[in-house]
PyMOL Python script that loads the backbone (N, CA, C, O; Angstrom):
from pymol import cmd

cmd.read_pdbstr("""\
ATOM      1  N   UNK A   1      62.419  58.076  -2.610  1.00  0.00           N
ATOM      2  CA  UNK A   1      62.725  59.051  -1.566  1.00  0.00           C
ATOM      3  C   UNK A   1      63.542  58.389  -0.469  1.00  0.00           C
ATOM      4  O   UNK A   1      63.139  57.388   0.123  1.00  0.00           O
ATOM      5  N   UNK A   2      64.804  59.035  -0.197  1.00  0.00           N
ATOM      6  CA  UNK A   2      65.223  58.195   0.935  1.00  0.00           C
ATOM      7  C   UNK A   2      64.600  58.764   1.923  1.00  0.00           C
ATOM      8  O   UNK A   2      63.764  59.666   1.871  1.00  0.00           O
ATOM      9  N   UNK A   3      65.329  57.830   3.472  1.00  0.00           N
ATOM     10  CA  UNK A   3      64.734  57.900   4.808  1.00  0.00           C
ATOM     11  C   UNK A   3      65.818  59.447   5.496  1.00  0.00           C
ATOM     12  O   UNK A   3      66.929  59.566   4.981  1.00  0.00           O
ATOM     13  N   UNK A   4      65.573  60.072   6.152  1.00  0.00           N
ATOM     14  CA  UNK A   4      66.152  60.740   7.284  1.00  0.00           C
ATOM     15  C   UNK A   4      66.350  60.187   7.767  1.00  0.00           C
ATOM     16  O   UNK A   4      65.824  59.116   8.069  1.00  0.00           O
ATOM     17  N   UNK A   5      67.814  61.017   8.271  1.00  0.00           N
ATOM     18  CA  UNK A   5      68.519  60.712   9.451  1.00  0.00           C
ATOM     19  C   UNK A   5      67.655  61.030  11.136  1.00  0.00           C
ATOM     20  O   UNK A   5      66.581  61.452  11.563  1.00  0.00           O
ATOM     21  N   UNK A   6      68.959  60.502  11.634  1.00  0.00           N
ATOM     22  CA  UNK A   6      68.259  61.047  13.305  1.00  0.00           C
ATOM     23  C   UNK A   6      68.446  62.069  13.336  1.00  0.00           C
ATOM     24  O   UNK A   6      67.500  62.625  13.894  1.00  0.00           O
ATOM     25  N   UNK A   7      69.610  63.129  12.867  1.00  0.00           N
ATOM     26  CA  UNK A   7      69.821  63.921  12.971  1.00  0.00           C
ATOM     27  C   UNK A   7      68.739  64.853  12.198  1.00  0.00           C
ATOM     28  O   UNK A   7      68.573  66.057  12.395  1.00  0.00           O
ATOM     29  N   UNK A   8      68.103  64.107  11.359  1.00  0.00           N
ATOM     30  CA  UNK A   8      67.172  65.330  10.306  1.00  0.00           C
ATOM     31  C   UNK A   8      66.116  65.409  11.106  1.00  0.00           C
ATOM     32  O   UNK A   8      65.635  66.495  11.428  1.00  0.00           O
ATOM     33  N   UNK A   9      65.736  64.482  11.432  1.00  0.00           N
ATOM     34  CA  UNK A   9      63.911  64.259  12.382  1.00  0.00           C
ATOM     35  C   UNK A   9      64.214  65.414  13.659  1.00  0.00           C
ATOM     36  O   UNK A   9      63.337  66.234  13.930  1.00  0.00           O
ATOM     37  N   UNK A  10      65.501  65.399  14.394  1.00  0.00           N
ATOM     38  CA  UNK A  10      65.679  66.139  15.309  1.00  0.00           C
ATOM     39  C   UNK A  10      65.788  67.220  15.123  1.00  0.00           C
ATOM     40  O   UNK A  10      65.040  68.013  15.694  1.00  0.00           O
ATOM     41  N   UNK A  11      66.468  67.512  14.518  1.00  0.00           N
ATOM     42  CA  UNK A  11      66.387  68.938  13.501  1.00  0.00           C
ATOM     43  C   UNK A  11      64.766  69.790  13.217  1.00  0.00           C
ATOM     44  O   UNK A  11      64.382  70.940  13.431  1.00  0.00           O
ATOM     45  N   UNK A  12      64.271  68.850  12.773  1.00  0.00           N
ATOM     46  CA  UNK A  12      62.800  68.662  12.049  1.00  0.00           C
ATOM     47  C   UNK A  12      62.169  69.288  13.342  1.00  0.00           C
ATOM     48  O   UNK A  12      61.773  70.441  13.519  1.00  0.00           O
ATOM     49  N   UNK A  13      62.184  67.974  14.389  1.00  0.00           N
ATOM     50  CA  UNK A  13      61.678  68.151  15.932  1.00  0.00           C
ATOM     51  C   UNK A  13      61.542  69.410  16.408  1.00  0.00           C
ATOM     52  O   UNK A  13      60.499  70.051  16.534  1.00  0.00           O
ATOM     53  N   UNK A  14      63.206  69.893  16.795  1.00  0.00           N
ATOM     54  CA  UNK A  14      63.735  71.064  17.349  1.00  0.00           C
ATOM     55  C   UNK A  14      62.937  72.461  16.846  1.00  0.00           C
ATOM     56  O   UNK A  14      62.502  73.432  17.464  1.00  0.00           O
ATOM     57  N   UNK A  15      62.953  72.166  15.728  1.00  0.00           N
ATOM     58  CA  UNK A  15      62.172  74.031  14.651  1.00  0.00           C
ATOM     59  C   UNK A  15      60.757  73.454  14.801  1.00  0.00           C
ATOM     60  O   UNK A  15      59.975  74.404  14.761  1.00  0.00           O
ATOM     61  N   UNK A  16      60.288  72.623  14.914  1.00  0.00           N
ATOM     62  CA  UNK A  16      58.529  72.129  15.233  1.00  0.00           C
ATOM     63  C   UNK A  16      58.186  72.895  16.512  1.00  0.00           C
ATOM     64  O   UNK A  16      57.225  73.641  16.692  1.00  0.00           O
ATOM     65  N   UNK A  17      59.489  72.452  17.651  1.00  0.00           N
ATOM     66  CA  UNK A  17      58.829  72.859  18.687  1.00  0.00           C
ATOM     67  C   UNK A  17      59.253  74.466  19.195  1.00  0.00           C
ATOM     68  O   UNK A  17      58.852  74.959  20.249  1.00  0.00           O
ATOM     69  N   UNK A  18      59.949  75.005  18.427  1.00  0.00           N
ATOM     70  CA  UNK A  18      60.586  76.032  17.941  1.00  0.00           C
ATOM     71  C   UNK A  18      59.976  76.836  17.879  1.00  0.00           C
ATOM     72  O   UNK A  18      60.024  77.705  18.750  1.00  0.00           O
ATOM     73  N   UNK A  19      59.165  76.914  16.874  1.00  0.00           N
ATOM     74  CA  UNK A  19      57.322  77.233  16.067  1.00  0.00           C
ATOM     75  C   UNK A  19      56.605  77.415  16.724  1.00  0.00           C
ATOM     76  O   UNK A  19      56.189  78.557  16.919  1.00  0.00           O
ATOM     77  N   UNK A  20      55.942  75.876  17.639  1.00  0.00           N
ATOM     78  CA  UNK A  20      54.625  76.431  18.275  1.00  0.00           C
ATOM     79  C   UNK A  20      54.801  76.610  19.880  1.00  0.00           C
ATOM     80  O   UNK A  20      53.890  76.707  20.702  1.00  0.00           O
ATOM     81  N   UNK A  21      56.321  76.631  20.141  1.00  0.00           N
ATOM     82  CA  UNK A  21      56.400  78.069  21.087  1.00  0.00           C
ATOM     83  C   UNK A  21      56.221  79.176  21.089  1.00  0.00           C
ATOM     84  O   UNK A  21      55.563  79.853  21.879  1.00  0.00           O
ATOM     85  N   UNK A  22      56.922  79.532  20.001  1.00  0.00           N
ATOM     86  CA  UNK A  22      56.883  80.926  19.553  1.00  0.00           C
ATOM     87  C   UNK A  22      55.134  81.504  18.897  1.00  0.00           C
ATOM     88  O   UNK A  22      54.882  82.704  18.795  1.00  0.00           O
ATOM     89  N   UNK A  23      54.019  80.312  18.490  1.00  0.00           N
ATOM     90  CA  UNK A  23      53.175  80.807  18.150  1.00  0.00           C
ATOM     91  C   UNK A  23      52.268  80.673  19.921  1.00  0.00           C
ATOM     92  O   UNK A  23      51.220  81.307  20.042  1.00  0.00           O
ATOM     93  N   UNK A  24      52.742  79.909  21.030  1.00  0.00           N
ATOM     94  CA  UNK A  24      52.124  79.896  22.325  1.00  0.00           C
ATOM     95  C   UNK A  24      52.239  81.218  22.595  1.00  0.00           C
ATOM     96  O   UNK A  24      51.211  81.864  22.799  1.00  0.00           O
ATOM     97  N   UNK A  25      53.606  81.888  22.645  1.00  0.00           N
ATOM     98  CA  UNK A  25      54.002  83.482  22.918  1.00  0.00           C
ATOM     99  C   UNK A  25      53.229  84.564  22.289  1.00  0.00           C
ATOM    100  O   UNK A  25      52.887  85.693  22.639  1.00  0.00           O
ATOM    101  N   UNK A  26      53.099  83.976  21.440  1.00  0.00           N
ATOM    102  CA  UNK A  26      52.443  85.265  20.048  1.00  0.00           C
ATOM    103  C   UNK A  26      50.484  85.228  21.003  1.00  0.00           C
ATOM    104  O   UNK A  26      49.732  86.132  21.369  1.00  0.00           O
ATOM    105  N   UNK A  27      50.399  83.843  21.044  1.00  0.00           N
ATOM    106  CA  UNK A  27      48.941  83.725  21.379  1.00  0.00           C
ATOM    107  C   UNK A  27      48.808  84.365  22.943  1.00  0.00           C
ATOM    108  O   UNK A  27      47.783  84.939  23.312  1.00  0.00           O
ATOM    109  N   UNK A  28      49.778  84.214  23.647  1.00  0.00           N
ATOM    110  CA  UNK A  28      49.803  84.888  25.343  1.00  0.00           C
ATOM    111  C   UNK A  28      49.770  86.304  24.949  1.00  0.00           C
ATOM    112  O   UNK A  28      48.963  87.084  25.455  1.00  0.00           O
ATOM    113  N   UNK A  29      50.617  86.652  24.068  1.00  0.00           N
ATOM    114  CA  UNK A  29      51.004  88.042  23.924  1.00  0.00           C
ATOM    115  C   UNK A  29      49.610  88.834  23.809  1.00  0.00           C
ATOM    116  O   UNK A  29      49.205  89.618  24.667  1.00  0.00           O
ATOM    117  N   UNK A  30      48.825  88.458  22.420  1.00  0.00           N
ATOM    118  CA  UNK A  30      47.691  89.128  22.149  1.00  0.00           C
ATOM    119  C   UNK A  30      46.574  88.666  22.958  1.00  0.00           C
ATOM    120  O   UNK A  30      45.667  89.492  22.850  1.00  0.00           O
ATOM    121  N   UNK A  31      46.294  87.848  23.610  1.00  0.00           N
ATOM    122  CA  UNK A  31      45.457  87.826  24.817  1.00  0.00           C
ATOM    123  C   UNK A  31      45.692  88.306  26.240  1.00  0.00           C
ATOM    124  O   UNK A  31      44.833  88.568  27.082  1.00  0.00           O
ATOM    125  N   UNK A  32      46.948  88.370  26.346  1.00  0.00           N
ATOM    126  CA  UNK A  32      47.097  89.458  27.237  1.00  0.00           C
ATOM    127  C   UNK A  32      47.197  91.593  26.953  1.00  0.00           C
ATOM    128  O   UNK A  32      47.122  92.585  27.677  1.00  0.00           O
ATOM    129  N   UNK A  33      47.345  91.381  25.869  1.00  0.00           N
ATOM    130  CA  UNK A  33      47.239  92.436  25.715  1.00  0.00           C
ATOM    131  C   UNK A  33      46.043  92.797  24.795  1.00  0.00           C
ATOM    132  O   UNK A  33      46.126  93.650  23.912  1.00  0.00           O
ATOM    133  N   UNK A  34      44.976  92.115  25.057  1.00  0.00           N
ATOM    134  CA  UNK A  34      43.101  92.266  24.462  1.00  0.00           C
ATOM    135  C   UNK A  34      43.009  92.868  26.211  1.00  0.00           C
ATOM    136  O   UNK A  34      42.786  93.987  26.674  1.00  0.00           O
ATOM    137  N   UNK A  35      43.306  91.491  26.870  1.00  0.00           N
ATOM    138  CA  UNK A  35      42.722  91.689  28.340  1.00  0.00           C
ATOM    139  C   UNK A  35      43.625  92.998  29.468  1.00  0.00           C
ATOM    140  O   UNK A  35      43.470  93.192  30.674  1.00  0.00           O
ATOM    141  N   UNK A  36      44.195  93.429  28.858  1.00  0.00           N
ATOM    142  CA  UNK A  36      44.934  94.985  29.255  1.00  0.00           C
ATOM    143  C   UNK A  36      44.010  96.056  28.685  1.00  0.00           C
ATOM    144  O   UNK A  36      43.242  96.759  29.342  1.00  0.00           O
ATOM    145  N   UNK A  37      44.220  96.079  27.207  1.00  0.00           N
ATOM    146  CA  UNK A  37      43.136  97.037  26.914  1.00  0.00           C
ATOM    147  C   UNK A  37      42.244  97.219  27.439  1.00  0.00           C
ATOM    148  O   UNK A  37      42.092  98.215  28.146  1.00  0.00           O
ATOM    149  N   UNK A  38      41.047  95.996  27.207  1.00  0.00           N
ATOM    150  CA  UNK A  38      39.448  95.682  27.973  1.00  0.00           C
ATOM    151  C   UNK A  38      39.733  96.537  29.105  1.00  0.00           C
ATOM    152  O   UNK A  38      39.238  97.656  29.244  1.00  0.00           O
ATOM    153  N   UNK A  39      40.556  95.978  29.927  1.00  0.00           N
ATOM    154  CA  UNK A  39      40.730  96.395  31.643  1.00  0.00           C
ATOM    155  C   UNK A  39      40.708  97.864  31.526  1.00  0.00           C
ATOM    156  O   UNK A  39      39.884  98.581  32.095  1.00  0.00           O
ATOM    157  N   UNK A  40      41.813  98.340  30.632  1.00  0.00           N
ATOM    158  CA  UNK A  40      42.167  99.630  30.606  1.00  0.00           C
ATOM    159  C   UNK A  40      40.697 100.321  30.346  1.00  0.00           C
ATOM    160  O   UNK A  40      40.155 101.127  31.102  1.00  0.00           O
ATOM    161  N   UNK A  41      40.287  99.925  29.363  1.00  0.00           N
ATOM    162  CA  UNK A  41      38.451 100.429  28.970  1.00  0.00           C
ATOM    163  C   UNK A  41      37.887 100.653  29.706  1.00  0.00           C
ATOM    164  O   UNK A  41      37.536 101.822  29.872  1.00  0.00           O
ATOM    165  N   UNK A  42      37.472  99.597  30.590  1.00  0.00           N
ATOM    166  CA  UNK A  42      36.928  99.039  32.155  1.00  0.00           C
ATOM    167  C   UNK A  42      37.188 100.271  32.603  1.00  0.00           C
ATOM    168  O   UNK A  42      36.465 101.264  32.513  1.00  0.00           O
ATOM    169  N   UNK A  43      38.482 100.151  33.196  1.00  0.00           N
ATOM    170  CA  UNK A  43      38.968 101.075  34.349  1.00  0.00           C
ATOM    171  C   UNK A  43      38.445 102.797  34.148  1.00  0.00           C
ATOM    172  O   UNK A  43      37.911 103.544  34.968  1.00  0.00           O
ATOM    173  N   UNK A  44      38.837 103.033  32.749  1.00  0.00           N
ATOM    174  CA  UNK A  44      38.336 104.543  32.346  1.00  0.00           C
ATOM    175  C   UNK A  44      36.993 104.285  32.954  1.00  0.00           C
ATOM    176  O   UNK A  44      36.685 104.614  34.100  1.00  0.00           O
ATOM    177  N   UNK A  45      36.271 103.712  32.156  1.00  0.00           N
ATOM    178  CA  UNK A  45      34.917 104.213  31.921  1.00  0.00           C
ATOM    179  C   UNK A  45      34.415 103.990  33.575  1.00  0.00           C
ATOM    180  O   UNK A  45      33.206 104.145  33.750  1.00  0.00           O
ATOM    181  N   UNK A  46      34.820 103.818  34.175  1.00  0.00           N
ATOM    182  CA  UNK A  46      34.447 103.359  35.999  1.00  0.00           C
ATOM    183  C   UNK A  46      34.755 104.309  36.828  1.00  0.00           C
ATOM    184  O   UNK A  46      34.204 104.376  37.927  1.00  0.00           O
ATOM    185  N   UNK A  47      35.838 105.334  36.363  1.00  0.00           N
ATOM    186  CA  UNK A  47      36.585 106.259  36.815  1.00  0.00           C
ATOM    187  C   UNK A  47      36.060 107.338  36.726  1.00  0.00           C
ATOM    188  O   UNK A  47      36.272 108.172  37.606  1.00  0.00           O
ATOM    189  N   UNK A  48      35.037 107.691  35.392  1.00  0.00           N
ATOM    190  CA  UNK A  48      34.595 108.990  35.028  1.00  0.00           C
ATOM    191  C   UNK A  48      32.981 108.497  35.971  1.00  0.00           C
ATOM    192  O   UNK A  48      32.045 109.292  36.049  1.00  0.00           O
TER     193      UNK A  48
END
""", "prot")
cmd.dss("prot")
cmd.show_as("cartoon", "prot")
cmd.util.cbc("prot")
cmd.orient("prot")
């Protein structure tokens, strides 16, 4: 097997951190929008 380049590892790097940005977003996304709902729940049921 040869070695990678710098350019491949960076490459490699770049879509790694690419990824678990995009899975940080995904994870903000649906915990903020659990804790919208909840609230929203909250809020009804406090209202009536």
């Amino acid at each position: 097997m040869r070695g990678l380049t710098i350019t491949e590892v960076e490459e490699a790097t770049e879509f790694g951190t690419k990824v678990e940005t995009g899975l940080e977003s995904l994870k903000h996304y649906l915990w903020y929008g659990m804790v919208a709902r909840h609230g929203y729940a909250v809020g009804r049921r406090h209202r009536v």
